[in-house]
LUMZA-560389 format. One record per residue (C-alpha): residue number from 1; residue in three letters; x, y, z. Coordinates in steps of 0.05 Angstrom, whole numbers. Example, Ala and Ser with C-alpha at 12.3 -4.5 7.8 and 13.67 -1.06 7.14 Angstrom:
REM residues 2
ATOM    i   aa       X       Y       Z
ATOM    1  ALA     246     -90     156
ATOM    2  SER     273     -21     143
This chain:
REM residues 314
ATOM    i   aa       X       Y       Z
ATOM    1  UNK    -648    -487     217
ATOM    2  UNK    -592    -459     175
ATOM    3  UNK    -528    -496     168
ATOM    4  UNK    -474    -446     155
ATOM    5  UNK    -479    -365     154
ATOM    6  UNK    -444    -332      87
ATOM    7  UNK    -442    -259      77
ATOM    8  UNK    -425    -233      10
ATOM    9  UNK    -408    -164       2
ATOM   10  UNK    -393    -147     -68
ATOM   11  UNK    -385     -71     -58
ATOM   12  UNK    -344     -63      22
ATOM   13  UNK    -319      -4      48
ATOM   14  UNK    -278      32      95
ATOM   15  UNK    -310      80     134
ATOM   16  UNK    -268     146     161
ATOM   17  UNK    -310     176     219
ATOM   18  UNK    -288     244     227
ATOM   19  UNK    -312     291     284
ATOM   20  UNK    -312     365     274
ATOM   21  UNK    -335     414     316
ATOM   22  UNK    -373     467     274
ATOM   23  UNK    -378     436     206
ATOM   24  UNK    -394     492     149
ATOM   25  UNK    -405     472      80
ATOM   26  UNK    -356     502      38
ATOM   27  UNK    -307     522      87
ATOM   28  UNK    -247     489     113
ATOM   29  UNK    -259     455     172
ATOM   30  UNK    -212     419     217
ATOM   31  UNK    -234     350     238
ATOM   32  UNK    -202     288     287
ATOM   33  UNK    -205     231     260
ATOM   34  UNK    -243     174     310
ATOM   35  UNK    -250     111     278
ATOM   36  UNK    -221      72     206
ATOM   37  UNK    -279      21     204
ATOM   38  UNK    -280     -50     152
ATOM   39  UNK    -353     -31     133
ATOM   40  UNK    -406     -41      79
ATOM   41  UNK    -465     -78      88
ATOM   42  UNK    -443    -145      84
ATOM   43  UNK    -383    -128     130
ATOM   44  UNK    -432     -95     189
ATOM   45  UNK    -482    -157     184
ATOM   46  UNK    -404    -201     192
ATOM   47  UNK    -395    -164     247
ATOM   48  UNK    -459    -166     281
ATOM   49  UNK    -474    -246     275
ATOM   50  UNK    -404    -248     304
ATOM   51  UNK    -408    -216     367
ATOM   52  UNK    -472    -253     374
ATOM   53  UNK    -436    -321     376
ATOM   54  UNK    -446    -337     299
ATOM   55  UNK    -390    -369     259
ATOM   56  UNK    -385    -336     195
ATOM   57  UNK    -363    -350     126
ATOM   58  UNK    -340    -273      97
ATOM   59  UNK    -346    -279      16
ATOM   60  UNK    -343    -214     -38
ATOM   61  UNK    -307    -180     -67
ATOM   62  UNK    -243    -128     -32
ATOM   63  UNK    -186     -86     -53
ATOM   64  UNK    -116    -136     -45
ATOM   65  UNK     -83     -77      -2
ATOM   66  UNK    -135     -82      46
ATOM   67  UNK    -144    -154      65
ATOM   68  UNK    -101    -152     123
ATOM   69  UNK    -144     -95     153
ATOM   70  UNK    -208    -123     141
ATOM   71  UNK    -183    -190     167
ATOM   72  UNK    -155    -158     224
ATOM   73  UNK    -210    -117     250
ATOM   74  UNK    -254    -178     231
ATOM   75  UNK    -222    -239     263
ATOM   76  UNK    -206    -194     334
ATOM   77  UNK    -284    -204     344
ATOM   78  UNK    -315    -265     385
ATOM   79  UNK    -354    -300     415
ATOM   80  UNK    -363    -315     341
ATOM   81  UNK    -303    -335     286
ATOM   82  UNK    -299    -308     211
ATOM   83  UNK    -264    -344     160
ATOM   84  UNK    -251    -280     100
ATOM   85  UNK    -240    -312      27
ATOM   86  UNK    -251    -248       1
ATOM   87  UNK    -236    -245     -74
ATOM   88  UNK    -177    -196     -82
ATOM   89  UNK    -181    -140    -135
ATOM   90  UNK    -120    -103    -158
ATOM   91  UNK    -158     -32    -144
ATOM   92  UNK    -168      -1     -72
ATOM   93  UNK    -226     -12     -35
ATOM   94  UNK    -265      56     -22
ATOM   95  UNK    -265     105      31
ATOM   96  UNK    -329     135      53
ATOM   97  UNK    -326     193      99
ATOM   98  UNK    -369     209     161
ATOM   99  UNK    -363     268     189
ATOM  100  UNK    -398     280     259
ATOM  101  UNK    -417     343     278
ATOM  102  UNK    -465     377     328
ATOM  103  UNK    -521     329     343
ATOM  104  UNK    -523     304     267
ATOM  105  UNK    -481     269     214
ATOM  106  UNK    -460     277     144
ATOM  107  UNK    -439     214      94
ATOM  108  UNK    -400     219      26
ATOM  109  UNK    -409     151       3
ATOM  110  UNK    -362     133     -62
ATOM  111  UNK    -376      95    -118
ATOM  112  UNK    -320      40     -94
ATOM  113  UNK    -274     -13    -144
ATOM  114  UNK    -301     -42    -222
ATOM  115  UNK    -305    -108    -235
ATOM  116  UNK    -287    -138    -294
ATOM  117  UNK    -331    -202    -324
ATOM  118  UNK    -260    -261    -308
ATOM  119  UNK    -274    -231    -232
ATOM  120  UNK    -349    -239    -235
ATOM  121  UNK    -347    -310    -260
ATOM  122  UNK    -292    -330    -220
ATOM  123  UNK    -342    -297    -156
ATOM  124  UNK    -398    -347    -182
ATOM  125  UNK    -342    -402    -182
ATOM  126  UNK    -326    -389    -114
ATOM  127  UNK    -406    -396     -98
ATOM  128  UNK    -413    -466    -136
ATOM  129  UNK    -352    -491     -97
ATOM  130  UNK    -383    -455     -21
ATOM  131  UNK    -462    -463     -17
ATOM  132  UNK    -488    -530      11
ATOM  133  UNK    -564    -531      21
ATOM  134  UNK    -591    -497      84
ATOM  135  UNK    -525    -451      87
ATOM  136  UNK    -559    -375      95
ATOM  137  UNK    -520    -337      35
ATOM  138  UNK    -532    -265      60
ATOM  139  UNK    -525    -219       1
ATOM  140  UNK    -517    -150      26
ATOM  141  UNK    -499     -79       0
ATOM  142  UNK    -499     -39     -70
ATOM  143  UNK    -472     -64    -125
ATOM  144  UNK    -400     -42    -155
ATOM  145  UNK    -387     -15    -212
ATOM  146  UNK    -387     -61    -271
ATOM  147  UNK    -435    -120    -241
ATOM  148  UNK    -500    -101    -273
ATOM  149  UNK    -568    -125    -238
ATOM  150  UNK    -573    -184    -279
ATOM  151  UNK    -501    -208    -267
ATOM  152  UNK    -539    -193    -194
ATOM  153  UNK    -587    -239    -210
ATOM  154  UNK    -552    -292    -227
ATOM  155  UNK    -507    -298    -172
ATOM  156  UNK    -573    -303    -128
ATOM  157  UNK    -588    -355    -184
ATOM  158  UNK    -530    -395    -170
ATOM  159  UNK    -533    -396     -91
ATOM  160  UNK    -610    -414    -101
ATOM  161  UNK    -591    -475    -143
ATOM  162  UNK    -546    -499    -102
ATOM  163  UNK    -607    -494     -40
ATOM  164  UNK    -574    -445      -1
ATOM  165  UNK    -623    -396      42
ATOM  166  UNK    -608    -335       3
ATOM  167  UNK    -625    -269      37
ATOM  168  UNK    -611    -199      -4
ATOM  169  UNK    -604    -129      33
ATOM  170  UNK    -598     -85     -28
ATOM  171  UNK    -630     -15     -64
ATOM  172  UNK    -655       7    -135
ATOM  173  UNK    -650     -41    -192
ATOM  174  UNK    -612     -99    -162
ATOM  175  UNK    -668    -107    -105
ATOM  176  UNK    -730     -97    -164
ATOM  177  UNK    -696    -160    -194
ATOM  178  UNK    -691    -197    -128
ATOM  179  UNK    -756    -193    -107
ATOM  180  UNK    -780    -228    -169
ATOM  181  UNK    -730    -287    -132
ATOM  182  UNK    -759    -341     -79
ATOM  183  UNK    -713    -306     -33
ATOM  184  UNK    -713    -336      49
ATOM  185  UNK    -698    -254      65
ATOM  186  UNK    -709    -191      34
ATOM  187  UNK    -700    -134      82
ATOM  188  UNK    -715     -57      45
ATOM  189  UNK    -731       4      78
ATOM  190  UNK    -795      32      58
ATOM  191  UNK    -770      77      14
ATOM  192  UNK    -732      27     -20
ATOM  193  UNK    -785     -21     -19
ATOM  194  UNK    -823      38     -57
ATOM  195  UNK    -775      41    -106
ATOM  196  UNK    -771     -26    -125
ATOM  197  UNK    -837     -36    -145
ATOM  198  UNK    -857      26    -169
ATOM  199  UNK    -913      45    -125
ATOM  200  UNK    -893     119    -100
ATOM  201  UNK    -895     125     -18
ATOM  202  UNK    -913      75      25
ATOM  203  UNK    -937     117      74
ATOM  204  UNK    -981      60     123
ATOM  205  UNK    -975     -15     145
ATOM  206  UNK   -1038     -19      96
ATOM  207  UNK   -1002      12      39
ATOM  208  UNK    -938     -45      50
ATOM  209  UNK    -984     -98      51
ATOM  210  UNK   -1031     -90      -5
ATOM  211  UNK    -981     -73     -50
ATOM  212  UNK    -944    -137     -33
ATOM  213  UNK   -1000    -176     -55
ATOM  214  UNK   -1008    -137    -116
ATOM  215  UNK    -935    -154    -130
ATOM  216  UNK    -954    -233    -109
ATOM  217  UNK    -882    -227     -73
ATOM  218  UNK    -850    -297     -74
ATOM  219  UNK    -799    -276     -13
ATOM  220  UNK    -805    -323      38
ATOM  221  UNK    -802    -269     100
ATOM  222  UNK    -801    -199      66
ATOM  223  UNK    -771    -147     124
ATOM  224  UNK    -785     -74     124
ATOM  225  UNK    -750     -34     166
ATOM  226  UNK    -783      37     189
ATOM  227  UNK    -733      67     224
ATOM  228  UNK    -754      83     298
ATOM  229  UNK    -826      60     282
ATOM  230  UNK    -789      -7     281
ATOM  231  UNK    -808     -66     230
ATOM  232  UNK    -852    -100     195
ATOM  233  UNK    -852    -177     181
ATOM  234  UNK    -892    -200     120
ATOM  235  UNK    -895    -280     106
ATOM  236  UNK    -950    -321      71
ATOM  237  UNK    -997    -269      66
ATOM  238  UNK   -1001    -244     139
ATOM  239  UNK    -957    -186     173
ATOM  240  UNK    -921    -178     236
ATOM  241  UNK    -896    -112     266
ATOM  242  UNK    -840    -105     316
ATOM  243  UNK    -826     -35     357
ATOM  244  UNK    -794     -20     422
ATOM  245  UNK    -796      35     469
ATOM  246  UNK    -739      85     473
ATOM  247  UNK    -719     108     534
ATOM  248  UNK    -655     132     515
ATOM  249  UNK    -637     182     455
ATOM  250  UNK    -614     158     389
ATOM  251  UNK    -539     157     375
ATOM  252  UNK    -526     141     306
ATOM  253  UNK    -566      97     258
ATOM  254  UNK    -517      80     209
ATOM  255  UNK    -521       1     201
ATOM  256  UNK    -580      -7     233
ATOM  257  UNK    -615     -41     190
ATOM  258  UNK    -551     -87     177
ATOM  259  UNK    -564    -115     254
ATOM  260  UNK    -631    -125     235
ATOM  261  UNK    -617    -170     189
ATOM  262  UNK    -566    -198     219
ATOM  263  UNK    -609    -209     295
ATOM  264  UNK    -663    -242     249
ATOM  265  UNK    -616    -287     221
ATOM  266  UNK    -588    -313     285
ATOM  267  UNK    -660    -318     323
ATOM  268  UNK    -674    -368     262
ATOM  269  UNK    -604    -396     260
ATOM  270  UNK    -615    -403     348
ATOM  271  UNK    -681    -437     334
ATOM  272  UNK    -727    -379     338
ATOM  273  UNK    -798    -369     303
ATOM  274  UNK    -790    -318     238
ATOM  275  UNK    -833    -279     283
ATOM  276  UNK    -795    -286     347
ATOM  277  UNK    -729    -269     308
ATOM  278  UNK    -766    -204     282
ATOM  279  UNK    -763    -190     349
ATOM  280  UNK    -695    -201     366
ATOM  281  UNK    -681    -171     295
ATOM  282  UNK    -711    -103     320
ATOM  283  UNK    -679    -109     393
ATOM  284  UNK    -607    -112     370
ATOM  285  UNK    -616     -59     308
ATOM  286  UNK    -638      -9     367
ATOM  287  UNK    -581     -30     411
ATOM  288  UNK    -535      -7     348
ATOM  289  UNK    -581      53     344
ATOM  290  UNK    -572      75     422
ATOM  291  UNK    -501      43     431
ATOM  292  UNK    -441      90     434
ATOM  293  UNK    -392      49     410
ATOM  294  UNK    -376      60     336
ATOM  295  UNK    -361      -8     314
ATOM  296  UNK    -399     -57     357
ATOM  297  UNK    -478     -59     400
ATOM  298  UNK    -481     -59     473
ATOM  299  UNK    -488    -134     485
ATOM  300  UNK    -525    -105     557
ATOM  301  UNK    -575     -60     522
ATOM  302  UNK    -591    -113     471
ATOM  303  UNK    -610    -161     522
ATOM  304  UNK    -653    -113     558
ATOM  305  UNK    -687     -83     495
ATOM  306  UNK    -706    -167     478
ATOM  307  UNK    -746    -169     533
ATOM  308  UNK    -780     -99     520
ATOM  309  UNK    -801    -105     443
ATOM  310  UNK    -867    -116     421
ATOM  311  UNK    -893    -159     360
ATOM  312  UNK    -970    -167     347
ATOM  313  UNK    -999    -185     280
ATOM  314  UNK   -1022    -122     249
């Protein structure tokens, strides 16, 4: 069972969604602006586990001028309560765009703040004063400018000392180095997964496992996520998949895989089997994926996509 939830975002954001009607590239278009979102990874798994009735510890890394926003949009959620002791920076946090637009999207996706070495030791600190053992530390999101993928590392280090249940949602160097950890939760795409180790495409279930063995992956419960093909589940040497029928078109899939992480978390957190919560993982990601909301999953679809997925041992 896990004690306490922690997310740790080290690189938030705040998304502007934009809709304009006839986007062209390299014109001016005019645009409405729909929604000023707290986002990043960290903040969309926050977000998830809250509406889902978890309490939540919100740790990482924000701009000072936009704590009361992020707190704000944060601590309005429920059944659920966040407690943000986010460590203020003197730069802004950044401001992705979205900009809808026909049936499709487009994302700019900034860089964000740099952090300096006093903040990144006084971020570990904070860790060595938070983490109990059994608390899940979820670690979730790119990395910011100036925080290298062995500073990463040992954050990950730090939380593992301490016996927290440290899961890591990241891409490119930072995840290479975590899956070399005794993580409790990895959760890569394919193509990040790819990446990471090197291998070129993953193209088949056959292709994920084998080279996970190859690798001699110490993760605990290694999640893939393959986007409407659902996700695969890979503990002690055997592999689970999870899919569900759509009957209903696909809205948007941004943070998707965030509520995948963050249903699997709370299925283990409610008591759940890893491959029970795989389920629920993949039943609330496609409730984000076919909910119209911006912000938040229809609590109604999730509930009726639970009893609709599928997970057999592949």
């Amino acid at each position: 069972m896990v004690r306490n939830v922690i997310t740790v975002g080290l690189n938030p954001a705040i998304d502007c969604v934009v809709r304009c009607r006839g986007f062209l590239p390299g014109e001016v278009n005019s645009g409405r602006l729909v929604a000023r979102i707290a986002a990043g990874k960290a903040a969309n798994v926050t977000r998830a586990l809250v509406l889902l009735g978890e309490d939540v510890r919100a740790c990482g890394f924000l701009g000072e001028g936009d704590w009361s926003f992020f707190k704000e949009q944060l601590h309005k959620l429920g059944p659920g309560a966040v407690a943000c002791h986010f460590a203020l920076l003197a730069q802004a946090t950044r401001q992705n765009i979205t900009v809808l637009h026909g049936d499709g999207e487009t994302h700019i996706r900034l860089a964000g703040f740099e952090v300096k070495e006093t903040e990144i030791a006084a971020m570990e600190k904070d860790l060595k004063q938070t983490v109990q053992p059994g608390d899940g530390v979820l670690f979730s999101g790119s990395l910011p400018v100036g925080l290298s993928a062995r500073q990463f590392g040992d954050l990950l280090d730090v939380a593992l000392g301490l016996g927290g249940l440290v899961a890591v949602d990241t891409a490119g160097e930072a995840l290479a180095m975590a899956l070399r950890k005794p993580l409790w939760i990895a959760k890569p795409n394919v193509a990040e997964l790819a990446q990471a180790w090197g291998v070129g495409k993953l193209e088949t279930v056959a292709d994920i496992t084998a080279a996970a063995q190859k690798q001699a992956c110490p993760v605990e419960n290694l999640i893939v996520s393959r986007g409407q093909q659902g996700a695969l589940l890979i503990r002690h040497g055997e592999c689970f998949a999870a899919s569900v029928h759509l009957a209903e078109p696909v809205v948007r899939t941004v943070a998707c895989g965030d509520h995948l992480l963050a249903g699997f978390v709370h299925g283990l957190a409610q008591g759940k089997t890893p491959v029970q919560a795989l389920g629920a993982g993949v039943a609330l990601a496609t409730a984000r994926a076919v909910s119209e909301d911006l912000e938040i999953f229809d609590s109604g679809k999730y509930s009726r996509l639970l009893e609709q997925v599928v997970v057999a041992r592949v």
